[in-house]
KOLNU-202820 format. One record per residue: residue number from 0; residue in three letters; y, x, z of N, C-alpha, C in turn. Coordinates in nm, 4 decimals, padded with zeros to 6 digits. Layout:
# KOLNU-202820
R|pos|code|n.v|n.u|n.w|ca.v|ca.u|ca.w|c.v|c.u|c.w
R|NUM|ala|Y|X|Z|Y|X|Z|Y|X|Z $
...
***
This chain:
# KOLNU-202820
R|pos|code|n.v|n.u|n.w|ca.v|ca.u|ca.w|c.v|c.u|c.w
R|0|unk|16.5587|11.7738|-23.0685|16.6528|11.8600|-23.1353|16.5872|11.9160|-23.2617 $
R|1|unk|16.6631|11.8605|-23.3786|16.6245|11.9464|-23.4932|16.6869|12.0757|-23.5630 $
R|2|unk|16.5743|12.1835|-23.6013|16.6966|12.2466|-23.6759|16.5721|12.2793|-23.7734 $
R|3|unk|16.7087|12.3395|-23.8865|16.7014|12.3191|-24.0301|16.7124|12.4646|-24.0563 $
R|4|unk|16.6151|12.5428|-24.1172|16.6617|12.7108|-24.1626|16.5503|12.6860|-24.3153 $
R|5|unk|16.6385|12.7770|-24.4186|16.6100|12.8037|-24.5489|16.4909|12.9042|-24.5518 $
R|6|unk|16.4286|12.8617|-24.6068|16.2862|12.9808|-24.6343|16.3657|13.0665|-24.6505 $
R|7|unk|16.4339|13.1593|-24.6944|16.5027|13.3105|-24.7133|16.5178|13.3109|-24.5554 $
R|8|unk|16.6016|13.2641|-24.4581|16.5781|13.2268|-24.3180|16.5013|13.2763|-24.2428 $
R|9|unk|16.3617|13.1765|-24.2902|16.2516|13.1939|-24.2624|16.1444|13.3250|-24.2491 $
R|10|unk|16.1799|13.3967|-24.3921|16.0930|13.4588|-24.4210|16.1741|13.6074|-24.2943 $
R|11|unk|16.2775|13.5874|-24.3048|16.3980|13.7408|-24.2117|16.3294|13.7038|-24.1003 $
R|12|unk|16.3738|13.6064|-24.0173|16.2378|13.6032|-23.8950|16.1333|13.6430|-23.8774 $
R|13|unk|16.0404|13.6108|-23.9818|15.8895|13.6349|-23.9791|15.9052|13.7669|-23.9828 $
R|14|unk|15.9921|13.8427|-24.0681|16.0306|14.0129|-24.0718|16.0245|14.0516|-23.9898 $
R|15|unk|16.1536|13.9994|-23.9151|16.1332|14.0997|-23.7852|16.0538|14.0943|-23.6573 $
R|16|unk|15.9884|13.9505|-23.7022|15.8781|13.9222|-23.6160|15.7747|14.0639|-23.5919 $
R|17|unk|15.7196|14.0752|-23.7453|15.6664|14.1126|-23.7883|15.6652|14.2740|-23.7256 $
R|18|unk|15.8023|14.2880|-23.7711|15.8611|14.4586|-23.7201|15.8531|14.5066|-23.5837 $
R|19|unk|15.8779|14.3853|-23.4969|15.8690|14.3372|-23.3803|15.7158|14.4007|-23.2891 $
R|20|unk|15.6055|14.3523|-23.3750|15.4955|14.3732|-23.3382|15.4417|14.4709|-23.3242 $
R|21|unk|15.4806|14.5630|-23.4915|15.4412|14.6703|-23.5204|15.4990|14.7871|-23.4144 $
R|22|unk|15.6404|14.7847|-23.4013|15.6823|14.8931|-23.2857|15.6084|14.8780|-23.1313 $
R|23|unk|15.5861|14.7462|-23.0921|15.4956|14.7251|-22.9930|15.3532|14.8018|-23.0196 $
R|24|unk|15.3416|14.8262|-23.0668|15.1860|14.8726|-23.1211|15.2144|15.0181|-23.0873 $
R|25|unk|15.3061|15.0846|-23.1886|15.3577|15.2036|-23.1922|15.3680|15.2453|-23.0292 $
R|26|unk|15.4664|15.1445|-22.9655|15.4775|15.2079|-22.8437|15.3827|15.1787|-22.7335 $
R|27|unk|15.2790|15.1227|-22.7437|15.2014|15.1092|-22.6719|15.1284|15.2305|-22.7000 $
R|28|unk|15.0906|15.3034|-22.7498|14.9929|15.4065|-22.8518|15.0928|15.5580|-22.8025 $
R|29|unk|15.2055|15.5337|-22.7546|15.3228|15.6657|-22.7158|15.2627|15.6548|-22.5530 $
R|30|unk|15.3113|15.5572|-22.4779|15.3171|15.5140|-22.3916|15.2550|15.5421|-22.3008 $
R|31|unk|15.1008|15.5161|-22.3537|15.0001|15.4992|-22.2812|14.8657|15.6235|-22.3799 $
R|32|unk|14.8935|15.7354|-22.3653|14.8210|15.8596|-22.4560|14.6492|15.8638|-22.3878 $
R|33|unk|14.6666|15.8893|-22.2278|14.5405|15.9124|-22.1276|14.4219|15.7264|-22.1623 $
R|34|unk|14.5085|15.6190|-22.2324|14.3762|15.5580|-22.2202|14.3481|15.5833|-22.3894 $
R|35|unk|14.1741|15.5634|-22.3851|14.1264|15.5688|-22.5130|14.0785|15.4182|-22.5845 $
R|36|unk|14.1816|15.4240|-22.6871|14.1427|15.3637|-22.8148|14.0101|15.2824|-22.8437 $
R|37|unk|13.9704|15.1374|-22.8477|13.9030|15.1309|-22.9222|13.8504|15.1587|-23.0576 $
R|38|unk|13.7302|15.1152|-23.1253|13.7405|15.1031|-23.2537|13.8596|15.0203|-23.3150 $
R|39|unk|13.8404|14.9187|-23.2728|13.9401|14.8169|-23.2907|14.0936|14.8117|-23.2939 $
R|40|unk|14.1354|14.8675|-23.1973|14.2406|14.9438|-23.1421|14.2766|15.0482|-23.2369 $
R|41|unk|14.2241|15.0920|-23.2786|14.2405|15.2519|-23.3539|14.2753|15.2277|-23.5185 $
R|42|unk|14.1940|15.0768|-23.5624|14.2279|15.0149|-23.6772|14.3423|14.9408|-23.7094 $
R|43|unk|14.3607|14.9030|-23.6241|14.4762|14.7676|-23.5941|14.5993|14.9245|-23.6085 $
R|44|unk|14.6150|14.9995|-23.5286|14.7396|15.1316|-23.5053|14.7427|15.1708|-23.6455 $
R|45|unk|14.6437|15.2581|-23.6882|14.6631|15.2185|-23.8457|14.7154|15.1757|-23.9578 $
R|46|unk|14.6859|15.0522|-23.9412|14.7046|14.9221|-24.0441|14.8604|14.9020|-23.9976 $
R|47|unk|14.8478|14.9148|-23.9060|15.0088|14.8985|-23.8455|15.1331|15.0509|-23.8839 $
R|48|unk|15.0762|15.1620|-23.9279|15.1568|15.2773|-23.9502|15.1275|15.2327|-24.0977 $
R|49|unk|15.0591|15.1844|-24.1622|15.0591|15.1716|-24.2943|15.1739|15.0684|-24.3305 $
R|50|unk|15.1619|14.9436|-24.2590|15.2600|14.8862|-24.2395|15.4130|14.8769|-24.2912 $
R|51|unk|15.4062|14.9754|-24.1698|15.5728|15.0591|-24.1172|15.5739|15.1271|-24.2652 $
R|52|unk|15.5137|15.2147|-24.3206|15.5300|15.3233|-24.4499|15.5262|15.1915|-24.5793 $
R|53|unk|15.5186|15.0985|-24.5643|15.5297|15.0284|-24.7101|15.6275|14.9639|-24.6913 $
R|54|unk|15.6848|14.8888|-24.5611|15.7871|14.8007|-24.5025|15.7083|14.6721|-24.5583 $
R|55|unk|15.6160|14.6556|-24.5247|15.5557|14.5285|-24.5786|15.5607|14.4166|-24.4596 $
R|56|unk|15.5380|14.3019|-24.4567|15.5656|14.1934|-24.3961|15.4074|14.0922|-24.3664 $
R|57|unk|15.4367|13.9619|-24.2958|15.3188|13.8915|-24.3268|15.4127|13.7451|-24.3175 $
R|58|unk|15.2895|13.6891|-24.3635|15.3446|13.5512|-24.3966|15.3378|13.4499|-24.2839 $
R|59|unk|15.4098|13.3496|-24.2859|15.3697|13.2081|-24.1812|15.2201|13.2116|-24.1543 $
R|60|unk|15.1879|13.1758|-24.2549|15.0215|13.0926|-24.1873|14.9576|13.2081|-24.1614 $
R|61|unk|14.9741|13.3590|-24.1564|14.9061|13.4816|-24.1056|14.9050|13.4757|-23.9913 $
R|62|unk|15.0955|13.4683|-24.0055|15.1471|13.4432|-23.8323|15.0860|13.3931|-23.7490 $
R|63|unk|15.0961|13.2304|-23.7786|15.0129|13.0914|-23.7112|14.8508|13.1168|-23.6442 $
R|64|unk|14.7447|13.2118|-23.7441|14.6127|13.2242|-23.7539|14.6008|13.3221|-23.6589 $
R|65|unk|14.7253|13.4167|-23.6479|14.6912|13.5554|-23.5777|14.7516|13.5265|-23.4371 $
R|66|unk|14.8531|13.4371|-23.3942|14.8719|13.3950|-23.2871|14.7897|13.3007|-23.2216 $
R|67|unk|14.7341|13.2093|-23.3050|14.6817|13.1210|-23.2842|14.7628|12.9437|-23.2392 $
***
């Protein structure tokens, strides 16, 4: 089965992919207050509220690299 979507398409997916992730983050970080944060953890929440405040996005091959 093939299907066919227009990069403009493309890119609204990856959006809300994207948006997708970030509220996961958010609510994991509400959710769960009593466990503590990595370093790592604490950067990533961050980068992710910075995120949310620019409405910025990421691209395919970010996607691809960061999912693996």
């Amino acid at each position: 089965m093939d299907v066919t979507v227009t990069e403009s398409q493309l890119k609204l997916v990856l959006h809300k992919l994207d948006a997708v992730r970030i509220e996961l983050l958010r609510l994991r970080a509400i959710l769960l207050p009593e466990e503590e944060l990595s370093q790592k953890e604490k950067k990533e929440l961050e980068k992710a509220r910075k995120e949310i405040a620019e409405g910025s996005s990421t691209n395919l091959d970010e996607l691809i690299k960061e999912l693996g």
